[in-house]
PASEBA-1860 file (N, C-alpha, C; in nm, 3 decimals):
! residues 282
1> XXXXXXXX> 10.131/15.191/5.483/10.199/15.279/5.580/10.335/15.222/5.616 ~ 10.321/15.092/5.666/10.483/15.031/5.682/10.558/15.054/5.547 ~ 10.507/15.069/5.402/10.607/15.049/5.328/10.655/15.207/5.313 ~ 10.617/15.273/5.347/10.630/15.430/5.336/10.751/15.435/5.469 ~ 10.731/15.422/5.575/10.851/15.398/5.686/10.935/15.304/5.632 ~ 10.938/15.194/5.575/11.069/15.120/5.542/11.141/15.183/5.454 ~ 11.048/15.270/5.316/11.122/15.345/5.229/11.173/15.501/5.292 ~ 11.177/15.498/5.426/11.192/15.632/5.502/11.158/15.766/5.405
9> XXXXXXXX> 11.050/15.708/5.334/10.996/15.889/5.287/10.955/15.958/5.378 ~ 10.953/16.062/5.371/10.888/16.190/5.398/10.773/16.234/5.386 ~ 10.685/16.149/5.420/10.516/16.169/5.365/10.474/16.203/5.460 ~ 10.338/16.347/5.471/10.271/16.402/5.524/10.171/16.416/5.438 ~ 10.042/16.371/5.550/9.924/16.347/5.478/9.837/16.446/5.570 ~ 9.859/16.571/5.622/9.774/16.677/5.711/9.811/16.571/5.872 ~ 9.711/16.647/5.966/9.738/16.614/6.119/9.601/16.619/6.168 ~ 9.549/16.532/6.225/9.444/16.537/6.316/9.355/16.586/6.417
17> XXXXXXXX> 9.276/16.662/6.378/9.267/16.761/6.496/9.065/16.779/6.473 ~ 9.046/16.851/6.631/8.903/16.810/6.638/8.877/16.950/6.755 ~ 8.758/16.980/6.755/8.686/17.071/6.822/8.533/17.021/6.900 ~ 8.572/16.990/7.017/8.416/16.984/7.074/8.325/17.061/7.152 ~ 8.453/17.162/7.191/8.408/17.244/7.291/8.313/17.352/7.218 ~ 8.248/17.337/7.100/8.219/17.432/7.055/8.259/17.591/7.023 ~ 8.377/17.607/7.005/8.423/17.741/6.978/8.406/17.766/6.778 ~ 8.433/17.913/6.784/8.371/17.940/6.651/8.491/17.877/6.581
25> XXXXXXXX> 8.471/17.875/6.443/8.518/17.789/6.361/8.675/17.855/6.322 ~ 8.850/17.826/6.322/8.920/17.866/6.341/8.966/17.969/6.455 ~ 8.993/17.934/6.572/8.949/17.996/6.693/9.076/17.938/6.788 ~ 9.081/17.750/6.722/9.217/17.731/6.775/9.269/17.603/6.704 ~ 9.417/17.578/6.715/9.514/17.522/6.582/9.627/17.467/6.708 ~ 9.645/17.366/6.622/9.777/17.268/6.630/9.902/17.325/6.610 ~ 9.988/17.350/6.670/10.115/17.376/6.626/10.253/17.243/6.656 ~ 10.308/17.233/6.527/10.420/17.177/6.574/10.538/17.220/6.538
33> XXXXXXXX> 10.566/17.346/6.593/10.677/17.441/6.605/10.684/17.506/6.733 ~ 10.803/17.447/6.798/10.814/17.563/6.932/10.812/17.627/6.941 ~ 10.874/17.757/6.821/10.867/17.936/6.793/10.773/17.979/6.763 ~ 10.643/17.910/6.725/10.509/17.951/6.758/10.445/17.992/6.863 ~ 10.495/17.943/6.930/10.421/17.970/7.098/10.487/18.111/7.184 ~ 10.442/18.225/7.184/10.509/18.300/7.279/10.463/18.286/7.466 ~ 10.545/18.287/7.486/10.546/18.265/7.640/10.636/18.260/7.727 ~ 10.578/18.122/7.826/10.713/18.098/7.926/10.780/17.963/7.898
41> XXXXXXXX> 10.906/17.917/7.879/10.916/17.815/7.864/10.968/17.701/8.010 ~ 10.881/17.626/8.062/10.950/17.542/8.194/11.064/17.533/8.178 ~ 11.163/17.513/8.293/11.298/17.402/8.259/11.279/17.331/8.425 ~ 11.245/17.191/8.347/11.247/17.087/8.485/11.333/17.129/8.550 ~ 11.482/17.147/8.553/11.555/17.141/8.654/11.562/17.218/8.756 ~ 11.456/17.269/8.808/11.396/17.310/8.894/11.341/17.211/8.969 ~ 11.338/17.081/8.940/11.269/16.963/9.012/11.399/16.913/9.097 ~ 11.519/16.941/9.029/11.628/16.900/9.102/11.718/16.761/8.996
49> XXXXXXXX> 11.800/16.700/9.041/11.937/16.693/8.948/11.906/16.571/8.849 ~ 11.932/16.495/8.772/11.913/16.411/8.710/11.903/16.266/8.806 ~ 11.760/16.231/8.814/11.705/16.112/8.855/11.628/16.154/8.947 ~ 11.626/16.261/9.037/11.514/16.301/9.112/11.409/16.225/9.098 ~ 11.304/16.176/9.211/11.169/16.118/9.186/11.080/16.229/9.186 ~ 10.981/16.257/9.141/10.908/16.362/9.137/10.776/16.319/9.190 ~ 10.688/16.404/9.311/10.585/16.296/9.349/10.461/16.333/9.236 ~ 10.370/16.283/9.266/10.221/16.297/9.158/10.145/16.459/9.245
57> XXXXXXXX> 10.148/16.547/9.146/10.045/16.642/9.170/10.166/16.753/9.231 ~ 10.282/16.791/9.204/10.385/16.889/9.199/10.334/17.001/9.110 ~ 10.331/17.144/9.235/10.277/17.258/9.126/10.438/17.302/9.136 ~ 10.468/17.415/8.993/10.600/17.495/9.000/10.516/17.639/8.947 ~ 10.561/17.727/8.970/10.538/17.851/8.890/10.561/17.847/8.777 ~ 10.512/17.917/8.661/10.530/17.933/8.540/10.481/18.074/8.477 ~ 10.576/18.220/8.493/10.546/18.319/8.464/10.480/18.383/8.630 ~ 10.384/18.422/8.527/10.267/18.488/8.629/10.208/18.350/8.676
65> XXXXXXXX> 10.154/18.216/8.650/10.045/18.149/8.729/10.149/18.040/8.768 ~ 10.035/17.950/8.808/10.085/17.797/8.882/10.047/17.701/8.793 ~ 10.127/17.612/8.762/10.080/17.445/8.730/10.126/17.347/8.730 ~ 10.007/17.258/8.814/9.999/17.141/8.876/10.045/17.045/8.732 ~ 10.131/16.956/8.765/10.110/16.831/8.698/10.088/16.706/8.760 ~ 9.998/16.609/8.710/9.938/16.476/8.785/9.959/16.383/8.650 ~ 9.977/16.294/8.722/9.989/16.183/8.648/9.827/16.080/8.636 ~ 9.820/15.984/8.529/9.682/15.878/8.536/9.694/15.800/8.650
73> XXXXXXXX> 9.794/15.773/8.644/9.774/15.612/8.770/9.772/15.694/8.902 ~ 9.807/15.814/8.945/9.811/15.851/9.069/9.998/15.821/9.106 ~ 10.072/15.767/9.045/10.228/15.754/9.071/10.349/15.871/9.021 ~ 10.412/15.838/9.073/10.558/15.974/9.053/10.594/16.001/8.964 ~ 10.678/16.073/8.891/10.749/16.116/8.762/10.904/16.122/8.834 ~ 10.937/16.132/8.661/11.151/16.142/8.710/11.212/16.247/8.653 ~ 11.280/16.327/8.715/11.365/16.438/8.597/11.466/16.301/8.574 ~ 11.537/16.365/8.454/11.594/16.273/8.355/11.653/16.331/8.223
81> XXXXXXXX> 11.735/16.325/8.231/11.895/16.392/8.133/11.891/16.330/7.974 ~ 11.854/16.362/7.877/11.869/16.320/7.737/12.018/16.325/7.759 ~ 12.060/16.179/7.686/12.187/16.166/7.710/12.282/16.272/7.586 ~ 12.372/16.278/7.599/12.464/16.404/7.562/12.505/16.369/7.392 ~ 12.501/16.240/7.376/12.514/16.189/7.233/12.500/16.045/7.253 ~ 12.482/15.966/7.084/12.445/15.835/7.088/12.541/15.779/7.186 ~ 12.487/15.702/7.325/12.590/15.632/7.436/12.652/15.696/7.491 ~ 12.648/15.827/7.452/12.732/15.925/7.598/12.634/15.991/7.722
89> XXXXXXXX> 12.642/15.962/7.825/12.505/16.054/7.949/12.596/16.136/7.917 ~ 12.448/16.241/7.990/12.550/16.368/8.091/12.620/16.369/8.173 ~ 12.592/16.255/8.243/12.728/16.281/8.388/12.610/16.162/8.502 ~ 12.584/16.082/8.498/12.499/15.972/8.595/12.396/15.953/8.507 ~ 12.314/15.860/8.576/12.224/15.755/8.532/12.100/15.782/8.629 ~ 12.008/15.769/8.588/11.910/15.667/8.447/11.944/15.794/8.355 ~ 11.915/15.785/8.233/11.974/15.921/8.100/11.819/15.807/8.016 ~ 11.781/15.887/7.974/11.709/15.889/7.802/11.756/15.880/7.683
97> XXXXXXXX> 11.745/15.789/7.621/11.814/15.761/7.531/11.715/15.740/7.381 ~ 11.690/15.896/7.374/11.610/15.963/7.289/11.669/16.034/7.134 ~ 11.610/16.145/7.106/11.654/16.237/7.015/11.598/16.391/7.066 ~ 11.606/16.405/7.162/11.594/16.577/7.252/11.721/16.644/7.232 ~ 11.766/16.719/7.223/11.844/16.847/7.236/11.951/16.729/7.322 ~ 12.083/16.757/7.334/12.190/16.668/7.377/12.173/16.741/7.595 ~ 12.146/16.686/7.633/12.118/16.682/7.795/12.031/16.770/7.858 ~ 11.883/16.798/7.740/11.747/16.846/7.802/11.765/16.782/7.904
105> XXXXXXXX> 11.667/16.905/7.977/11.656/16.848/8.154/11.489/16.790/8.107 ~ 11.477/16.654/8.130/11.355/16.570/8.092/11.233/16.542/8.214 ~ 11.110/16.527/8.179/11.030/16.493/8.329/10.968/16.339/8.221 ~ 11.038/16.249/8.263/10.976/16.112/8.274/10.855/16.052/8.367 ~ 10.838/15.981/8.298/10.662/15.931/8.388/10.692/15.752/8.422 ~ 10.780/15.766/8.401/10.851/15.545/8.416/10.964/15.603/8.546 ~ 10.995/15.603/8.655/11.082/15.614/8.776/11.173/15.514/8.734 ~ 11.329/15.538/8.677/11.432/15.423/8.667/11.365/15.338/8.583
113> XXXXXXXX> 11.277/15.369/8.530/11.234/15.262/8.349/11.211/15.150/8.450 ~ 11.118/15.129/8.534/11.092/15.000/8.576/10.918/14.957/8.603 ~ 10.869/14.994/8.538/10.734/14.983/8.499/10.682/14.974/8.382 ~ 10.570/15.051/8.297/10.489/15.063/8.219/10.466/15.184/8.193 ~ 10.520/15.283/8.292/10.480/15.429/8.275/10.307/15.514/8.336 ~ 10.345/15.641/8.415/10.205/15.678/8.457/10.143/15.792/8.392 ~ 10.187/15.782/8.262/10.094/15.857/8.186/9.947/15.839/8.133 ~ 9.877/15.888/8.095/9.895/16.071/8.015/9.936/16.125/8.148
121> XXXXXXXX> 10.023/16.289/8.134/10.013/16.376/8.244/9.852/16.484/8.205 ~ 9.868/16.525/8.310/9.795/16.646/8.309/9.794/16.748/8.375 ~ 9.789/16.877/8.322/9.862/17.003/8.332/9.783/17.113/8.357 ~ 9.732/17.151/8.519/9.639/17.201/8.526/9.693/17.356/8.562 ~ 9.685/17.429/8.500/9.702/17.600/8.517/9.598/17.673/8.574 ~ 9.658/17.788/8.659/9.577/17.838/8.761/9.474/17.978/8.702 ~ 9.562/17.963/8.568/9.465/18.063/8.463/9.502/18.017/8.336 ~ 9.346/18.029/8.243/9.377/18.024/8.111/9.482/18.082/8.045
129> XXXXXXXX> 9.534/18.037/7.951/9.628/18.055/7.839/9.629/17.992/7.698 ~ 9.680/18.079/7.669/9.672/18.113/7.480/9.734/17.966/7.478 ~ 9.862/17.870/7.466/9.922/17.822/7.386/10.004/17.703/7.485 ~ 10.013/17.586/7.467/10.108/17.489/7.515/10.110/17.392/7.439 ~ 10.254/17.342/7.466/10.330/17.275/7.345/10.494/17.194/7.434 ~ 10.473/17.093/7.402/10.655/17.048/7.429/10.703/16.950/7.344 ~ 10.826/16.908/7.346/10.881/16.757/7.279/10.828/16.684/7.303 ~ 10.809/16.571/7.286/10.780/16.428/7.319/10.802/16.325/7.281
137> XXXXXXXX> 10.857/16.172/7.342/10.849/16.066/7.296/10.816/15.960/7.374 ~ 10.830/15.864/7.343/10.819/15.743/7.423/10.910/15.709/7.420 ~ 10.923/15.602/7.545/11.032/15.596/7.617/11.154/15.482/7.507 ~ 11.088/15.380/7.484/11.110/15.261/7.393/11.137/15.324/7.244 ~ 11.286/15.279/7.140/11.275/15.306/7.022/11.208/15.274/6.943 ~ 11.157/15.377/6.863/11.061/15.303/6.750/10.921/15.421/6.730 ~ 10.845/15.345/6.665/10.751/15.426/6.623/10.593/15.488/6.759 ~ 10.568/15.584/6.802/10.437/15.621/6.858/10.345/15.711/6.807
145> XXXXXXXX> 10.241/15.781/6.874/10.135/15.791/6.872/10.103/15.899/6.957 ~ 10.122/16.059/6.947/10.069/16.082/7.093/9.982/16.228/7.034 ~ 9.931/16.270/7.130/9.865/16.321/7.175/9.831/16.460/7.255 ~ 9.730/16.538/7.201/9.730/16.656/7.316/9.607/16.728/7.359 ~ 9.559/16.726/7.456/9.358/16.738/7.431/9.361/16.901/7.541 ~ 9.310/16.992/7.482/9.283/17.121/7.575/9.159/17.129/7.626 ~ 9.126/17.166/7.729/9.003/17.186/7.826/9.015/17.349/7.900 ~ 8.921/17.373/7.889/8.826/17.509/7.990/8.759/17.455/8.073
153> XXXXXXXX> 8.753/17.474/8.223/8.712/17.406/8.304/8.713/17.261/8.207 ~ 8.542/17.215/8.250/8.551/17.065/8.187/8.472/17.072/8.061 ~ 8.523/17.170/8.006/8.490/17.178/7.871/8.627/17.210/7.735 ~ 8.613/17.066/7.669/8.653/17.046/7.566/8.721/17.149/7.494 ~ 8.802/17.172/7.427/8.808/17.315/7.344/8.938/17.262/7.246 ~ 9.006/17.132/7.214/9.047/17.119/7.107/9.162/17.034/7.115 ~ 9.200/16.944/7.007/9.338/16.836/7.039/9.313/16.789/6.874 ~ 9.463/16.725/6.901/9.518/16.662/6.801/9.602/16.535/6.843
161> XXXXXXXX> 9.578/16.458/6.722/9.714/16.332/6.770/9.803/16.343/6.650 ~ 9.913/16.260/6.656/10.023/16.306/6.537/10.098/16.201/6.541 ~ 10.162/16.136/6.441/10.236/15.973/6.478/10.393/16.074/6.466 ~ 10.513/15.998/6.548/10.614/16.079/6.597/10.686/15.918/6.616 ~ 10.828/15.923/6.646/10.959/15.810/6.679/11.025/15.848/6.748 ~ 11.105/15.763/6.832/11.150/15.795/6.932/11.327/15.685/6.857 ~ 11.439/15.799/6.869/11.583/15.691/6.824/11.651/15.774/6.877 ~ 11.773/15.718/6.892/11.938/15.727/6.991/11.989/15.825/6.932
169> XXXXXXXX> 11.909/15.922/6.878/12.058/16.066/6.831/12.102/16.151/6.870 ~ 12.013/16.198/6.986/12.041/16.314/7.022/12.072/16.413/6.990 ~ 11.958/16.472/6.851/12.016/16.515/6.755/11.876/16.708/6.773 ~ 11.787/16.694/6.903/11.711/16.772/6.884/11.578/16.789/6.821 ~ 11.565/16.656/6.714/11.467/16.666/6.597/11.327/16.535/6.736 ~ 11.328/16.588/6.860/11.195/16.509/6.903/11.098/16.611/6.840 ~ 10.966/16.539/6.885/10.836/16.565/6.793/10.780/16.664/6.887 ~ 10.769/16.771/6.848/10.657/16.900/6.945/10.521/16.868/6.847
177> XXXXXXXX> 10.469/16.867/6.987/10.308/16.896/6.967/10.277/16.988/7.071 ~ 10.184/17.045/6.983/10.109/17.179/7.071/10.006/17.276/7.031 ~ 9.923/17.293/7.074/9.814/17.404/7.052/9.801/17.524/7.102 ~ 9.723/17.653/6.987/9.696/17.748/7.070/9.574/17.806/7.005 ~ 9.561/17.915/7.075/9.424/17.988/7.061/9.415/18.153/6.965 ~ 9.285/18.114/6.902/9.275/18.259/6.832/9.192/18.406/6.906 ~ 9.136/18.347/6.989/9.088/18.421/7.072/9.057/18.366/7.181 ~ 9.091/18.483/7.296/9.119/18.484/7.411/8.981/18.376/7.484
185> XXXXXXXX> 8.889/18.383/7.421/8.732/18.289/7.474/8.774/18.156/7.462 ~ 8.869/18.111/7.381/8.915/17.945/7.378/9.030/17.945/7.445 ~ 9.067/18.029/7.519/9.162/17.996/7.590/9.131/17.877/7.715 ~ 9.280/17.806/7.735/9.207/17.690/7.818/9.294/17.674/7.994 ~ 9.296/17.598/8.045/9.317/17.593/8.150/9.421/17.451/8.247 ~ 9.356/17.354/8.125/9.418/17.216/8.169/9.478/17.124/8.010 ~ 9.571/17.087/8.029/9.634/17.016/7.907/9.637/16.891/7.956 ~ 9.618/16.783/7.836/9.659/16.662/7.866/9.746/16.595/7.771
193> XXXXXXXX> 9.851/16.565/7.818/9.965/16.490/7.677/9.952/16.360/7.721 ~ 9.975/16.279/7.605/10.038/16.117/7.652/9.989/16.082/7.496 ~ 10.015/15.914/7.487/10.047/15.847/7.341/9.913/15.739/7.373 ~ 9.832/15.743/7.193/9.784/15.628/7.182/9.829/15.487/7.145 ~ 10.021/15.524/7.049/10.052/15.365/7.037/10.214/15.406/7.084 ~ 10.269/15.286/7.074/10.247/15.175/7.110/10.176/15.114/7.242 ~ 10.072/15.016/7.229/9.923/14.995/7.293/10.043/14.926/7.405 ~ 10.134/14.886/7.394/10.234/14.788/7.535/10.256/14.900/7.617
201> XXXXXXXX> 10.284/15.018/7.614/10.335/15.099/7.713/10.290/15.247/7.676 ~ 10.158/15.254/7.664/10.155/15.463/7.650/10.118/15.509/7.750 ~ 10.163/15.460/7.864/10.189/15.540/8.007/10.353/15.602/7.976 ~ 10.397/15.543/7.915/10.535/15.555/7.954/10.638/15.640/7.804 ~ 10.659/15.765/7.864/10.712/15.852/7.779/10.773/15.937/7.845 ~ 10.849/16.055/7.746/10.923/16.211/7.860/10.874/16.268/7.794 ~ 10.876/16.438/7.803/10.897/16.545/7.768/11.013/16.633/7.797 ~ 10.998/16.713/7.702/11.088/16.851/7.777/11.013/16.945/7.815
209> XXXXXXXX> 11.077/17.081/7.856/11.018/17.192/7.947/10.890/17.268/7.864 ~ 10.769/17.239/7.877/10.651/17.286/7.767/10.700/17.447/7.767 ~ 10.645/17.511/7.652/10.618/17.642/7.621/10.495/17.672/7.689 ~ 10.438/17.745/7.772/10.311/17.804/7.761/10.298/17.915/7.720 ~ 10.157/17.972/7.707/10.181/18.088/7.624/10.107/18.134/7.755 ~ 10.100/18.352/7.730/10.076/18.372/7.802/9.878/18.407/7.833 ~ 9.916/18.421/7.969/9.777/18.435/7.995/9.668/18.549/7.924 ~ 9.566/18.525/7.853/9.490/18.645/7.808/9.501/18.643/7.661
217> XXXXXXXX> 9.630/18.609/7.615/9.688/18.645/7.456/9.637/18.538/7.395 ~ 9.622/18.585/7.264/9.559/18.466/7.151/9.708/18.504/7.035 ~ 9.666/18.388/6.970/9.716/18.446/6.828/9.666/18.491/6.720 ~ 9.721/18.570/6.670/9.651/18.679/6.510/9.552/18.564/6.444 ~ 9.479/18.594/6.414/9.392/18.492/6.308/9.427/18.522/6.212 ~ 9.436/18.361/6.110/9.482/18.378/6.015/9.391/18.451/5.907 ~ 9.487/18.454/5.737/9.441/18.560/5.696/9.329/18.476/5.546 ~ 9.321/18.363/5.538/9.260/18.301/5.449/9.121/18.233/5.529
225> XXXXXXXX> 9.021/18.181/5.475/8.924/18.109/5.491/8.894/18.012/5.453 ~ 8.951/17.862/5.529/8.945/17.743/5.503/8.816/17.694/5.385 ~ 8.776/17.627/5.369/8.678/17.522/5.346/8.611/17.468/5.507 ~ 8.491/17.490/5.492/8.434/17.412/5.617/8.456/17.269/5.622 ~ 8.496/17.228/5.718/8.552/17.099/5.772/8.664/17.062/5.708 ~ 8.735/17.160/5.726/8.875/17.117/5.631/9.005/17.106/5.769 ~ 9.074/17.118/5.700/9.223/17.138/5.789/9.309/17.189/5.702 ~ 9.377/17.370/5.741/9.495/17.435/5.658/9.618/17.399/5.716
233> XXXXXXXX> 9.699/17.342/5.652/9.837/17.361/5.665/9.879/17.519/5.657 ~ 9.912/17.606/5.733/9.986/17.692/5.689/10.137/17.702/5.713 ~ 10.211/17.661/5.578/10.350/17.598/5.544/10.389/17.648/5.438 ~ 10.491/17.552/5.405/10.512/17.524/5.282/10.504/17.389/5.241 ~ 10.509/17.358/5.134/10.540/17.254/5.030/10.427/17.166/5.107 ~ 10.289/17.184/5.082/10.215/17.090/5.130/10.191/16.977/5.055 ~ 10.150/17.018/4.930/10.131/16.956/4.781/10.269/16.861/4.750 ~ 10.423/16.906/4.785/10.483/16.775/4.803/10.462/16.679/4.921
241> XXXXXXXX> 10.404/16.755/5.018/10.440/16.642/5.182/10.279/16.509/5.145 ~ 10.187/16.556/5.072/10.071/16.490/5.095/10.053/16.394/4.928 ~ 10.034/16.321/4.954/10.013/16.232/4.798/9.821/16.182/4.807 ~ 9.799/16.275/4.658/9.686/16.302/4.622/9.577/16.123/4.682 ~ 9.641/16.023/4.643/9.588/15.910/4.667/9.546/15.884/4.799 ~ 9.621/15.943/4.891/9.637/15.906/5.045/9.528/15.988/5.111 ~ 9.559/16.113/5.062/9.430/16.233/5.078/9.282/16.190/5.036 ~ 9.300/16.113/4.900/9.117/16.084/4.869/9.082/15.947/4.913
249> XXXXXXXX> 9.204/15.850/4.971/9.186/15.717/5.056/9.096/15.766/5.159 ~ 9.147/15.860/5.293/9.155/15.897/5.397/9.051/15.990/5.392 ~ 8.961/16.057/5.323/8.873/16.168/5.324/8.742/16.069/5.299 ~ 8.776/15.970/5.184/8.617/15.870/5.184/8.559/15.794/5.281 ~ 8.684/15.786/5.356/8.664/15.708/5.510/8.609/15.781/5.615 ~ 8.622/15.946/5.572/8.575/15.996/5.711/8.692/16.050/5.805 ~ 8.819/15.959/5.801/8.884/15.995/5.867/9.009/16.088/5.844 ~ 9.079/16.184/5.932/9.159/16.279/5.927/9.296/16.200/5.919
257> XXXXXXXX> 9.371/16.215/5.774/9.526/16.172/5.807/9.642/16.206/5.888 ~ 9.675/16.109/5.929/9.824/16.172/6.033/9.948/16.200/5.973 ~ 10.029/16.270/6.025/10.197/16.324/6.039/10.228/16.157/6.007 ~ 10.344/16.154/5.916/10.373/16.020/5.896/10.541/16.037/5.923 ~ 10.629/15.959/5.955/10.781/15.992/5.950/10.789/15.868/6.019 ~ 10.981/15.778/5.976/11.048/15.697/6.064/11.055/15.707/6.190 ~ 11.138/15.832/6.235/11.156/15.853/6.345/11.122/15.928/6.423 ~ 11.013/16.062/6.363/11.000/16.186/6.407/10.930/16.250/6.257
265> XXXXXXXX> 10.828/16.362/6.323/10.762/16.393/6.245/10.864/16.515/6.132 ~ 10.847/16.482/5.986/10.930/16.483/5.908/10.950/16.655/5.922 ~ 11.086/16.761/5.889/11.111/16.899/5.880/11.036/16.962/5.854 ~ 10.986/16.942/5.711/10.924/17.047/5.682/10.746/17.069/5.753 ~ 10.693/16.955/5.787/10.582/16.983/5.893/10.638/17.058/6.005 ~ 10.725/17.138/6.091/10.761/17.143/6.197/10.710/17.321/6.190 ~ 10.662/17.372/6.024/10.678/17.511/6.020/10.560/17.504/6.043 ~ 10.436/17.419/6.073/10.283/17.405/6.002/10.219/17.473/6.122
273> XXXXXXXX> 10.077/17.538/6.114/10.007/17.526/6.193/9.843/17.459/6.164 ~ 9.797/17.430/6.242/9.699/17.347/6.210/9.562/17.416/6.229 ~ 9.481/17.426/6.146/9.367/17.531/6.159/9.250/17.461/6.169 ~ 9.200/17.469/6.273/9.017/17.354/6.316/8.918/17.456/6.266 ~ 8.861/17.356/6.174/8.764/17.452/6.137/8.558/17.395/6.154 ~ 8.587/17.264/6.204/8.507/17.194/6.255/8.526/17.081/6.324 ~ 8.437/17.052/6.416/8.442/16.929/6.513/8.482/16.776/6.425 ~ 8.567/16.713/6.446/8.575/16.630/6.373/8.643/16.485/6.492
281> XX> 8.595/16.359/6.494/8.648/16.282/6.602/8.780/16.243/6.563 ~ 8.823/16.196/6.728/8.955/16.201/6.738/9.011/16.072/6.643
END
């Protein structure tokens, strides 16, 4: 895997994804494309100007409903400005010094980068919905790990993890992760984002303004029929992104391969959606 990041290929080996909540089999999918998601899209700056402290458990409207976001540790979040280009802010400090869109309005979970970070968040909506999804990175350059788990009440209903990078370009290309639903019965209620690596700090990451989708709506089901316990890319160029070896390494083991990229999960995954077609661990 390191020699695949040092040779900065482009390798995609499928994305990780799992069903516990018991819903029928393709019902709900991974997306990592923002124009997948129809809905509402947040814009923090509604929290107020770049550096704002944000306290733990802030509801805002979103469309028609409400949602709460809370943090793990019980501590504050920060709006926070992707700086405008490599070393340029927007206009004051603390700035992110990411690859988001050049001065996304950001909700950080590190207050002035002086902790460890109080992530995962979690994103509790006052009614089910089809679809949520945002950017993400960690805060530190370099390689992570993150994450996105959907719940109905306290029932399970589907997530994925995806390896993603976090570098100084400000170039737009951060990593969306996001899920949605094929029918309105898996629709869910509470999201949880945050990173499994790097293991030094996955409290500590931003986002930008999530997409939700709207309340009630699913998306079209697709028009093919997986393999049971499989995972569809529906893309293109899968057969170049995945190398046959990596696929029959990773399938004898049991385990589901991840999104692989330097800095960010590579273009052409960004069109994919991810189709669960059985429970499989995280």
């Amino acid at each position: 895997m390191r020699r695949m990041w040092q040779r900065q290929t482009a390798v995609v080996a499928g994305i990780c994804a799992l069903v516990a909540g018991r819903p029928a089999a393709g019902q709900i999918g991974g997306v990592t494309l923002r124009s997948l998601i129809t809905g509402t899209t947040v814009d923090w700056g509604v929290l107020g100007p770049n550096g704002t402290i944000v306290p733990n458990g802030f509801t805002i409207p979103v469309g028609s409903i409400n949602m709460t976001v809370t943090t793990a540790t019980g501590g504050g979040m920060q709006r926070v400005d992707q700086m405008a280009a490599p070393g340029a802010p927007c206009g004051g400090v603390p700035v992110f010094n990411g690859s988001f869109s050049p001065c996304d309005r950001l909700l950080g979970t590190n207050p002035n980068f002086a902790g460890l970070g109080n992530g995962p968040l979690t994103f509790s909506l006052s009614q089910p919905v089809s679809a949520f999804g945002a950017n993400i990175q960690a805060t530190g350059v370099g390689l992570f790990t993150a994450h996105i788990r959907m719940y109905r009440g306290s029932t399970f209903v589907g997530g994925y993890k995806v390896d993603g990078g976090t570098s100084p370009s400000a170039d737009g290309s951060a990593l969306f992760i996001g899920m949605l639903t094929v029918s309105p019965s898996t629709n869910f209620d509470r999201v949880v984002l945050g990173l499994d690596a790097p293991s030094s700090a996955l409290g500590d990451f931003a986002i930008n303004g999530p997409a939700v989708g709207t309340p009630g709506a699913s998306l079209p089901p697709p028009t093919t029929t997986p393999e049971p316990g499989s995972l569809t890319l529906l893309g293109t160029s899968l057969a170049a992104l995945a190398g046959a070896r990596s696929v029959r390494r990773r399938r004898s083991t049991g385990r589901r391969p991840l999104a692989l990229g330097r800095f960010r999960a590579p273009a052409l995954v960004t069109a994919a959606v991810v189709q669960v077609t059985s429970p499989v661990g995280f």
